[in-house]
C-alpha positions as CSV (number, residue, x, y, z in Angstrom):
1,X,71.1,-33.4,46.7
2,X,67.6,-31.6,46.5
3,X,65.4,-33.0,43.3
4,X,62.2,-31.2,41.7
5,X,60.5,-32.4,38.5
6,X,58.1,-30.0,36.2
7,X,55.8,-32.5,33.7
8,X,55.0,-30.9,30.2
9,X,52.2,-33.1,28.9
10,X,52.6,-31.1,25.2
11,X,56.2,-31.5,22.9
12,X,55.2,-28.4,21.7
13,X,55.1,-27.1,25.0
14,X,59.1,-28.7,25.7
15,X,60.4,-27.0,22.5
16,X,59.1,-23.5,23.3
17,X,60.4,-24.2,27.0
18,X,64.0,-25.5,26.3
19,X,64.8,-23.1,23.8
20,X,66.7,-23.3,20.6
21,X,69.5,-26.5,21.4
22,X,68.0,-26.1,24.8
23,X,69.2,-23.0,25.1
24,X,66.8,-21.4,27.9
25,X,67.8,-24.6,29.9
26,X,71.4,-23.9,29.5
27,X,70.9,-20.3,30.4
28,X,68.9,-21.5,34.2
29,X,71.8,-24.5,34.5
30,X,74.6,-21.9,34.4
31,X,73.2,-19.1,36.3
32,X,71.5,-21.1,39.2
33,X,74.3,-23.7,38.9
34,X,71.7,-26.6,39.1
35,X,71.6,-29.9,36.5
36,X,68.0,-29.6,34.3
37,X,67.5,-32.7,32.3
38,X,64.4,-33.7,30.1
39,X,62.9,-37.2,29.8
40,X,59.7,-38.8,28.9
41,X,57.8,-35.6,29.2
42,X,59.4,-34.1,32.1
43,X,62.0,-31.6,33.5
44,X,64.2,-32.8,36.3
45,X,66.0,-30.2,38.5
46,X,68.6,-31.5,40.8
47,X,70.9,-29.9,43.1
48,X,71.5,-27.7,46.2
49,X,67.5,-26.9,47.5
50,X,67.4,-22.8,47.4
51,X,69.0,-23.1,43.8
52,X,66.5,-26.0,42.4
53,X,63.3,-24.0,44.2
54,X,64.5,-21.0,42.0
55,X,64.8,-23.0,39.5
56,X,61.4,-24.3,39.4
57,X,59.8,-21.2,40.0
58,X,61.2,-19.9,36.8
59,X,60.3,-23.0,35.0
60,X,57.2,-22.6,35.9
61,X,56.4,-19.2,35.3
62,X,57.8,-19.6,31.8
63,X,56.2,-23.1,31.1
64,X,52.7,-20.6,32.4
65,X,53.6,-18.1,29.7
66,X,54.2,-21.2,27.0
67,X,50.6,-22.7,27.5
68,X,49.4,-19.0,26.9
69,X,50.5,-19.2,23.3
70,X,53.6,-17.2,24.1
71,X,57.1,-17.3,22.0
72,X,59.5,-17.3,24.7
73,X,62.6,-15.6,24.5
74,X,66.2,-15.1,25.7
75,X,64.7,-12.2,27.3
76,X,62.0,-13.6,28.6
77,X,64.3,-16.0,30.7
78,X,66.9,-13.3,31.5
79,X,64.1,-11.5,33.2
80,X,62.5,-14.1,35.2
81,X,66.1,-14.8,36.3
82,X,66.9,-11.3,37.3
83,X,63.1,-11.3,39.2
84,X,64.1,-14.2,40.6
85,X,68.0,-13.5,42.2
86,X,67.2,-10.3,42.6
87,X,70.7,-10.0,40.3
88,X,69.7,-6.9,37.9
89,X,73.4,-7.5,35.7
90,X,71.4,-10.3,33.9
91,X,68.3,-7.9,32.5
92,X,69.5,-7.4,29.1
93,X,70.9,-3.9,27.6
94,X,68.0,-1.5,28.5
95,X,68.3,1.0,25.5
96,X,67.4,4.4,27.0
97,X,64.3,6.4,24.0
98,X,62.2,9.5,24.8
99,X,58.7,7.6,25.1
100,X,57.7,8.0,28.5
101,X,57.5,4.4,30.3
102,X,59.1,2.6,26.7
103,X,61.3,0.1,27.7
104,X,63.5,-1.2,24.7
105,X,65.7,-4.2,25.1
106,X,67.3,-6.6,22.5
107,X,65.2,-9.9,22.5
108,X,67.5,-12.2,21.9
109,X,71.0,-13.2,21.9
110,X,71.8,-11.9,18.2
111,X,70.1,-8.9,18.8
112,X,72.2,-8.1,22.0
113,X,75.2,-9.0,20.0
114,X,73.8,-6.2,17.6
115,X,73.0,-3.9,20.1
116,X,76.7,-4.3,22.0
117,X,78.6,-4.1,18.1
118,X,76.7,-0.5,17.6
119,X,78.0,0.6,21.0
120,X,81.8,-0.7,20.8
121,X,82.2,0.1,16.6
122,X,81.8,3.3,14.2
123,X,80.4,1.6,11.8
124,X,78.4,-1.5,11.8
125,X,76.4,-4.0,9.1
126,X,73.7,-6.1,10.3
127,X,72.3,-8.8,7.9
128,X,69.6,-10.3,9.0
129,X,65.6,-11.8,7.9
130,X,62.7,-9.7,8.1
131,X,61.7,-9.5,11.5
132,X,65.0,-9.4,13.4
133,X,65.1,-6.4,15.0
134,X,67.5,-4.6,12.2
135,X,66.4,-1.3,11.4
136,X,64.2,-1.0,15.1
137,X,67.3,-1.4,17.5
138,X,69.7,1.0,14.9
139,X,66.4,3.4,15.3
140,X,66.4,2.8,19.3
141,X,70.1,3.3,19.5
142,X,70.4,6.2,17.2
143,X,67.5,8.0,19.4
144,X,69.3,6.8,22.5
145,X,73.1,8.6,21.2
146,X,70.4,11.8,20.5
147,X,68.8,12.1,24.0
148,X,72.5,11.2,25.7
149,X,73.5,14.3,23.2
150,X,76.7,12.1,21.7
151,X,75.3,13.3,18.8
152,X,73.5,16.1,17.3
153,X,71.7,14.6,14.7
154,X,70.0,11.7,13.0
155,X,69.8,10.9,9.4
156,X,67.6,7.7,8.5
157,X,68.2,6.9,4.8
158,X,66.5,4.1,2.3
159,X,67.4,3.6,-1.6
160,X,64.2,4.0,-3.4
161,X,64.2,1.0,-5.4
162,X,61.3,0.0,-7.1
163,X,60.3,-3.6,-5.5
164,X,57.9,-4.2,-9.1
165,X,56.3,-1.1,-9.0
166,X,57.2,1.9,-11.2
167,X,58.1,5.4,-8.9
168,X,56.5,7.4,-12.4
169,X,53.2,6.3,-11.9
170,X,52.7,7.0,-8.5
171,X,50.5,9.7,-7.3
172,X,51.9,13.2,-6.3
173,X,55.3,14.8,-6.6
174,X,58.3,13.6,-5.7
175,X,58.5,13.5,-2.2
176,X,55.1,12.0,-2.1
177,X,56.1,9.2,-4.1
178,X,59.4,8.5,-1.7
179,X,57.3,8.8,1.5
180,X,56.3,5.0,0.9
181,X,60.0,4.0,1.2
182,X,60.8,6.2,4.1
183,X,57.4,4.7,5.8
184,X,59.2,1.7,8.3
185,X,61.9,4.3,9.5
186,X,59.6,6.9,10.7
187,X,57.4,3.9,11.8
188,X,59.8,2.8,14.2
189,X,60.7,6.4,15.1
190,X,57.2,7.4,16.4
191,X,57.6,4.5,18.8
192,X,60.5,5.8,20.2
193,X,60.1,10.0,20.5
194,X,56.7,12.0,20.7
195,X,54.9,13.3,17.4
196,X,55.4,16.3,18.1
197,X,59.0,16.4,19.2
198,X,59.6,14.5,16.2
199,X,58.1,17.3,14.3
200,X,60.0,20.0,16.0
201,X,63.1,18.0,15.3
202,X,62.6,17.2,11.8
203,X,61.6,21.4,11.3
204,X,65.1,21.7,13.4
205,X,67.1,19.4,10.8
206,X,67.5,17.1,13.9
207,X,66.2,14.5,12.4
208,X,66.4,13.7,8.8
209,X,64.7,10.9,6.9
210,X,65.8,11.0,3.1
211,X,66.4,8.9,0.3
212,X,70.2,7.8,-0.4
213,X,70.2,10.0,-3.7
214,X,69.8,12.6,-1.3
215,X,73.2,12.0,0.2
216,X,75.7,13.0,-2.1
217,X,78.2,15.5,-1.6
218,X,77.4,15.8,1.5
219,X,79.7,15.4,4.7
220,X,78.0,14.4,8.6
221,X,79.9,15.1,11.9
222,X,78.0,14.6,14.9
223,X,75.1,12.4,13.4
224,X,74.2,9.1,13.9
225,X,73.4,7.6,10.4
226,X,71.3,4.6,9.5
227,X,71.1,3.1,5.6
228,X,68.0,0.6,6.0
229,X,67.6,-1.9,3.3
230,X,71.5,-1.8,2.2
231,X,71.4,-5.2,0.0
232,X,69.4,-2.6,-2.8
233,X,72.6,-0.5,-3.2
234,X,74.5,-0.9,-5.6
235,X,78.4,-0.5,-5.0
236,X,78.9,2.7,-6.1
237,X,75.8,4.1,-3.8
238,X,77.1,2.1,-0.9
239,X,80.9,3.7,-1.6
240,X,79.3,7.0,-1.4
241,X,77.0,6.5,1.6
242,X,80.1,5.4,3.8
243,X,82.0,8.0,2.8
244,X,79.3,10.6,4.3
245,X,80.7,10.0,7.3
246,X,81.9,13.2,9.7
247,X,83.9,13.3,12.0
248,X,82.5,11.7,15.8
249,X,79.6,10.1,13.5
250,X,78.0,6.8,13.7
251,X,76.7,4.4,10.6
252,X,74.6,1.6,10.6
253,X,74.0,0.0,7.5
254,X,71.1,-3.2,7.7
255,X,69.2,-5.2,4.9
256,X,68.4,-8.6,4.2
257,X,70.8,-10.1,1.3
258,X,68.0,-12.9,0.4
259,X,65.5,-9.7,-0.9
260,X,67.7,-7.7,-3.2
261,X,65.1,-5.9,-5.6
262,X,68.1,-4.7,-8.3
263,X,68.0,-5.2,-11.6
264,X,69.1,-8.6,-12.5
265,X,73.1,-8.2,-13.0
266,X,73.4,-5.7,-10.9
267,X,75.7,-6.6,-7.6
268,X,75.0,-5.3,-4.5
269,X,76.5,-2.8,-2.2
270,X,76.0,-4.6,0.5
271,X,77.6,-7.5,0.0
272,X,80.8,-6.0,-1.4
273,X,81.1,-4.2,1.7
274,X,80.9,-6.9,3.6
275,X,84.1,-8.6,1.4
276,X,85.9,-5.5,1.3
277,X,85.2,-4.3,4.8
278,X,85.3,-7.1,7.0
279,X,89.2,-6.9,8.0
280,X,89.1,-3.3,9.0
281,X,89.7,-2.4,12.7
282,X,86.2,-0.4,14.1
283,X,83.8,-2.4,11.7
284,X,81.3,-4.7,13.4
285,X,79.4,-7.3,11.3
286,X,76.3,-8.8,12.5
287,X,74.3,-11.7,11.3
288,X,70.8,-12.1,12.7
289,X,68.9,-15.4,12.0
290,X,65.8,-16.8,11.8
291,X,65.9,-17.2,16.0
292,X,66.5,-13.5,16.3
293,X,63.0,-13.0,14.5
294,X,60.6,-11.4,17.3
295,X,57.5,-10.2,15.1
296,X,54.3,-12.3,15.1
297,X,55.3,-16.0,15.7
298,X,54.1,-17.2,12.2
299,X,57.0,-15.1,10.9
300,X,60.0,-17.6,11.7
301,X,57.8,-20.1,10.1
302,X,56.8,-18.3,7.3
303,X,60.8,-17.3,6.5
304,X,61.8,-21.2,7.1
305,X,59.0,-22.1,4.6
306,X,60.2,-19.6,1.9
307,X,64.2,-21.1,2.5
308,X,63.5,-24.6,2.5
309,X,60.6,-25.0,-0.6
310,X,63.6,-24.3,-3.2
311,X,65.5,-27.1,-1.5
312,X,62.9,-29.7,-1.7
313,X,62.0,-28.5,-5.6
314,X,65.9,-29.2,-6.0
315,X,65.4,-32.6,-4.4
């Protein structure tokens, strides 16, 4: 029996190193097949010498990575594992965009759970906080099913509901005034495809990016649709939104239920679908957490912040 120890001076340092429930550590444990335990302040690795030296190579290239400041992720371990075995199966699910040298890859393990529902299912929800990776990975995967040419078309849609600001006195005419609510879906599309291929497509009807008003009566084969910000539909929208769909079409429906911005009373379209929906064969539901957010690290703490101050008011 071979035995290595790593020291992490910082409990800061330790938390960002095991992972959520030590997750990170179970992840090294099952893939190296070594024993990792953590005790006053250090990592012990124990167990047959090639598989502990790997071992603490990764652990130390991630524990370099923590004292930089970094958030470290699923990801981050499954590719220091992968660099390290030389095993490419445990990269995570490359997802394949126009950008020259743009690598997308789900983050962590909710958003490859996300990733892998949009591939196996027709129609998918994701519910998730800000941050998770919702609209971003339906935007990578739609692009993805566009470039592969499993489908001829994409159609990113957003209910334009007023979030305490009145559409009438906005400037300009109409689509001017919707362009603000469009704004994070074309955001995340020029990340992905070429401003000006994007405006070829859009000129093409390749690409559509409209408001959900905009969908009725209409019927979509061959497209790969995406309803962003689903908790501020109401159920009627939502009933007509899923019934746009074509034949060989694809829906992805995301939104946060914790922000609805409908009128008080008014129940949401997303989370009767999820009651009414959930038992049908070829519907994947997701739920993203708070550990699947991968913006700025403040963000987790700023969504735990905003959950847990109407808990200690109650208290």
């Amino acid at each position: 029996m071979y035995e290595a120890t790593i020291a992490l001076d910082e409990p800061q340092l330790a938390l960002s190193l095991l992972g959520t429930r030590d997750q990170h550590l179970k992840s090294i444990r099952h893939k190296l097949g070594v024993t990792v335990t953590h005790r006053d302040g250090q990592l012990r690795v124990s167990g047959d010498e090639v598989a502990v030296t790997k071992a603490t190579e990764i652990l130390e290239h991630l524990k370099s990575r923590a004292e930089r400041g970094s958030l470290l992720t699923e990801e981050d371990v499954s590719h220091a594992l992968a660099a390290a075995t030389g095993d490419e199966s445990l990269e995570p699910t490359k997802i394949d965009v126009f950008q020259v040298g743009r690598t997308i890859r789900p983050r962590t393990g909710g958003q490859l759970r996300y990733v892998q529902a949009i591939r196996e299912h027709d129609l998918v929800f994701s519910i998730g906080p800000a941050g998770s990776g919702k609209t971003y990975l339906a935007v990578a995967m739609a692009v993805e099913s566009l470039k592969m040419r499993r489908v001829r078309k994409i159609v990113l849609v957003r209910p334009a509901v007023e979030a305490g600001e009145s559409l009438g006195f906005l400037p300009g005419d109409l689509q001017a005034k919707i362009n603000p609510y469009l704004r994070p879906l074309m955001d995340a599309l020029h990340e992905m495809i070429d401003h000006d291929q994007i405006k070829q497509y859009m000129e093409m009807d390749v690409i559509e990016v409209l408001p959900l008003a905009y969908m009725r009566g209409r019927t979509l084969n061959e497209s790969f649709i995406i309803l962003d910000e689903g908790q501020n539909t109401t159920i009627p929208q939502m009933k007509m939104f899923l019934t746009r769909m074509g034949t060989d079409s694809k829906i992805v429906v995301s939104g946060d239920v914790t922000q609805t911005d409908l009128p008080p009373h008014a129940r949401s379209g997303l989370n009767d679908a999820l009651i009414r929906l959930k038992r049908i064969e070829g519907v994947g539901i997701v739920h993203l957490t708070k550990a699947d957010i991968v913006r700025h690290r403040l963000v987790q703490d700023i969504v735990r912040a905003y959950d847990e101050e109407p808990k200690k008011k109650r208290s």
